[in-house]
C-alpha positions in Angstrom: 113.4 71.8 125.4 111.3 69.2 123.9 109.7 68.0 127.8 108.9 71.7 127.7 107.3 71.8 124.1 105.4 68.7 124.8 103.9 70.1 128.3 102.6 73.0 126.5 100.9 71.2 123.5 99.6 69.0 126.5 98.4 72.1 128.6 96.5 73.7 125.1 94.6 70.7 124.4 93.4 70.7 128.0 92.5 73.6 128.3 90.8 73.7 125.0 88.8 70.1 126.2 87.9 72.2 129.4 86.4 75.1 127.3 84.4 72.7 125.2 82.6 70.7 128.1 81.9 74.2 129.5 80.3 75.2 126.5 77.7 72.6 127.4 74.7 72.6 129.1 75.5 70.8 132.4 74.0 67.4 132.8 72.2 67.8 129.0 74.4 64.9 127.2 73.0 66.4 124.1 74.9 68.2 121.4 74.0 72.0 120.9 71.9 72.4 117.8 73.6 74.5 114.8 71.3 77.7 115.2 69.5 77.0 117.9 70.3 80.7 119.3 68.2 81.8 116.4 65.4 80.0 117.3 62.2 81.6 118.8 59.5 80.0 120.6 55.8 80.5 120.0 52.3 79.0 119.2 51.0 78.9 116.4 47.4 80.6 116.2 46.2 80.2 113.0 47.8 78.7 109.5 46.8 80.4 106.3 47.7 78.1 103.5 46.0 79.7 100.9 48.0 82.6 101.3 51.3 80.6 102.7 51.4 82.8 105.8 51.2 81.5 109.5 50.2 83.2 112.8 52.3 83.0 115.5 51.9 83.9 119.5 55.6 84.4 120.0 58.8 85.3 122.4 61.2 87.3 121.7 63.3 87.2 118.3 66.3 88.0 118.9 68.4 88.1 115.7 65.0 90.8 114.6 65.3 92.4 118.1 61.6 92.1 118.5 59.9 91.7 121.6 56.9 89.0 121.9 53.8 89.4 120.1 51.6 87.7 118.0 51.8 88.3 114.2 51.3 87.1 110.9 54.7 85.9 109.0 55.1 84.8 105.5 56.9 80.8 105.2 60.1 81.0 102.5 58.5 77.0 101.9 54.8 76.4 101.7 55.8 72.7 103.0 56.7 74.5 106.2 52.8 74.7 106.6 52.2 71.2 106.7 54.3 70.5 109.5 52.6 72.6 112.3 48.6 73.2 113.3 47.3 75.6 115.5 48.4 75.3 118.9 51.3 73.7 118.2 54.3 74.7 120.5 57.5 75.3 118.0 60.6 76.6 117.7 61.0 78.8 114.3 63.5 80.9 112.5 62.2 84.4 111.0 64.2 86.6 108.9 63.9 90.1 106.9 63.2 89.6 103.4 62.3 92.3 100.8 60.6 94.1 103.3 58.5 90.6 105.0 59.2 89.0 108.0 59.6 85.5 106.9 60.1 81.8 108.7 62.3 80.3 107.0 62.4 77.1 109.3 59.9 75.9 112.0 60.3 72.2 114.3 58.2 71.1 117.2 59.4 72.5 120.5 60.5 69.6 122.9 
């Protein structure tokens, strides 16, 4: 009884290795980044800092379920602003908030 518990323990953490490495991109050798499915791409067109909004030529957001456009967002963080210029490719988070869209994070897109 305990060869049979032992193969079984040994078959779950195989299989649950297996899943893992699936869960991969194939040949990446980089670790997923936490959020990355809420990332958008886009370009930014214009950056208002003023007014601490930002213009953005972008894809599709997913988690707004909004096709791709180019619009004006609010930033949650003014500092978000100095990070990006126009016709910078990034990657960016937007969210609903009171009513706004708003970035809440933006990075360089690789």
């Amino acid at each position: 009884m305990k060869k049979f518990n032992a193969l079984l323990l040994l078959t779950a953490l195989l299989a649950g290795t297996v899943s893992a490495q699936t869960a991969m991109p194939s040949g990446s050798g980089a670790m997923p980044m936490a959020g990355s499915a809420d990332m958008a791409q886009g370009e930014i067109r214009k950056v208002d800092m003023d007014n601490k909004k930002i213009t953005i030529k972008h894809g599709e957001i997913k988690n707004l379920d909004m096709p791709g456009m180019t619009m004006v967002f609010q930033v949650k963080d003014p500092v978000l602003l100095e990070k990006t210029k126009v016709g910078d490719k990034v990657l960016f988070k937007a969210e609903k908030s009171g009513g706004a869209l708003v970035v809440t994070d933006i990075k360089p897109a690789n």
